[in-house]
C-alpha positions as CSV (number, residue, x, y, z in Angstrom):
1,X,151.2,47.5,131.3
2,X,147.8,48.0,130.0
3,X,145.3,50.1,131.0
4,X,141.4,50.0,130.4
5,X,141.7,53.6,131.0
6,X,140.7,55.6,127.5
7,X,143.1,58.9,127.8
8,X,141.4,60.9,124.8
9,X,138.0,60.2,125.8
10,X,138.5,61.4,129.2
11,X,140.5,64.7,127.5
12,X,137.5,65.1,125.1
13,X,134.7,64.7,127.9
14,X,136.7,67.0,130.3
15,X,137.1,69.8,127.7
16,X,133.7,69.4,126.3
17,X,132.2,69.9,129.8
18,X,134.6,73.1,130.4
19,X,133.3,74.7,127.0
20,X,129.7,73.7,128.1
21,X,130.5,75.4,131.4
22,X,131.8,78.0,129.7
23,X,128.8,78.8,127.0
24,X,126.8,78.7,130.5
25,X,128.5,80.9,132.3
26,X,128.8,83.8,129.0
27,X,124.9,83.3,128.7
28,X,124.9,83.9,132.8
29,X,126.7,87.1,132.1
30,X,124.6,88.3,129.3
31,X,121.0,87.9,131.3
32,X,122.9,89.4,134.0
33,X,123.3,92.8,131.9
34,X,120.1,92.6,130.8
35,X,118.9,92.4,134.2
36,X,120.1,95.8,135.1
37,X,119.1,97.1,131.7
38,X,115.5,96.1,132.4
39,X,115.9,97.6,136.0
40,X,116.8,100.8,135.2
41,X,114.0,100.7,132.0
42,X,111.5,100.0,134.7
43,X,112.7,102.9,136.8
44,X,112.3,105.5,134.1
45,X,109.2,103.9,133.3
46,X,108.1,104.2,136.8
47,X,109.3,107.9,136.8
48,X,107.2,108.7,133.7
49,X,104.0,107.2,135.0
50,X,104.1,109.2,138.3
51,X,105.0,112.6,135.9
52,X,101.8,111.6,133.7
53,X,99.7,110.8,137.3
54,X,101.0,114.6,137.9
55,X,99.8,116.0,134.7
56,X,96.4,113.8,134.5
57,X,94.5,116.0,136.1
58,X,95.5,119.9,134.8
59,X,95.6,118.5,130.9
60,X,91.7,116.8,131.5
61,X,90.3,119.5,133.1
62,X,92.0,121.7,130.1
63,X,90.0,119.2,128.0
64,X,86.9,120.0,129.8
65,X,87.2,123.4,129.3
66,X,88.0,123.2,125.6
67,X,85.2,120.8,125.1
68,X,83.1,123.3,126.9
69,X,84.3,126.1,124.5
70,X,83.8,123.5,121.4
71,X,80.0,122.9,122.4
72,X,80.0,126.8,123.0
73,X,80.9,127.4,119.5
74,X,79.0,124.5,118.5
75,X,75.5,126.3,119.6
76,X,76.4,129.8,118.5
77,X,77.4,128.2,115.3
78,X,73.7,126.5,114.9
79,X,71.9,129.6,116.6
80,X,73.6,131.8,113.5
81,X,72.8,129.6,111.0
82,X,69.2,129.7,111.5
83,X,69.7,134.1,112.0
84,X,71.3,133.5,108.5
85,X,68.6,131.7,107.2
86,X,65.9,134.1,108.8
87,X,68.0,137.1,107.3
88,X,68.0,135.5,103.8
89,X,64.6,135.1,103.8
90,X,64.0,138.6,104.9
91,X,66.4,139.6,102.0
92,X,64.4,137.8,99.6
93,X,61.1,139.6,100.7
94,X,62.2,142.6,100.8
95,X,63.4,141.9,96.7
96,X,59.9,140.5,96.2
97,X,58.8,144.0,97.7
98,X,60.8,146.4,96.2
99,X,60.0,145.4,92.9
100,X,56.7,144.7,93.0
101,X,56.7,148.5,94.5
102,X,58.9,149.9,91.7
103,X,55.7,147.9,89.1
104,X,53.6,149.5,90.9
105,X,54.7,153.4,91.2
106,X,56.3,153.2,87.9
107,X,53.2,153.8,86.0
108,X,52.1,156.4,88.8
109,X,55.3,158.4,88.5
110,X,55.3,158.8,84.7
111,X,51.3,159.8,85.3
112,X,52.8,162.2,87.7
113,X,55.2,163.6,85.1
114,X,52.9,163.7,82.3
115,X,50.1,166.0,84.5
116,X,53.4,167.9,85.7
117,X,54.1,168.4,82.2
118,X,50.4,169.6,80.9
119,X,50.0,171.9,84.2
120,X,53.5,173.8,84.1
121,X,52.6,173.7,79.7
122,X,49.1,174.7,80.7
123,X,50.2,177.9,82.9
124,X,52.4,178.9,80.5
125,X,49.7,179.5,78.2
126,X,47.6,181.0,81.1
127,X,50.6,183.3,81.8
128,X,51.7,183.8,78.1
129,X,48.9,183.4,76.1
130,X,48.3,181.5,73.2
131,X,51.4,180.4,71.1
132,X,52.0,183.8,68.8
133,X,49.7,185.9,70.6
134,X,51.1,188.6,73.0
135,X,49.3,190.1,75.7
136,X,48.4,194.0,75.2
């Protein structure tokens, strides 16, 4: 008896389908796991972006009011540096001033001293008399 029928091809073809099956079925598995995985990733995610809706609104109006404060400063900042610059140019007057004043008087004063200096050697003369001459 002869057969036509080809018993390790069929053998092959059935056990190659299995493994195929097989390899499908693993790969099924695996995108089934990371199915969930991204489920539960897009929970959380959906959790944090109603926690960050909650906080939008206290943390920009806190940015408001720090940028408010930071233009605040800003302004005093500018208005004191021109005060500075006023003061400094005050400061450098008043140098001009006080020494053109001390060129000025210092010439006066030592005139000053000088005629202090003949008057008080002037009455005591008057009060003394000439230099090795007593009074009788």
């Amino acid at each position: 008896m002869t057969s036509d029928v080809n018993v390790p091809y069929w053998i092959f073809s059935i056990g190659a389908g299995l493994g195929v099956l097989l390899i499908g079925l693993g790969i099924f598995v695996v995108c089934q796991a990371l199915a969930g995985t991204f489920r539960r990733l897009n929970g959380t995610l959906d959790e944090v972006d109603r926690q960050i809706a909650a906080l939008s609104a206290p943390v920009a109006a806190t940015l408001g009011h720090v940028g408010g404060i930071a233009d605040s400063a800003d302004s005093a900042v500018a208005r004191l540096t021109g005060v500075v610059a006023v003061l400094e140019n005050v400061a450098g007057a008043v140098g001009k001033t006080t020494s053109l004043a001390g060129e000025a008087l210092s010439p006066a004063i030592v005139n000053v001293g000088a005629a202090l200096t003949g008057v008080t050697a002037g009455l005591r003369r008057l009060v003394n008399g000439k230099r090795g001459e007593s009074h009788e």
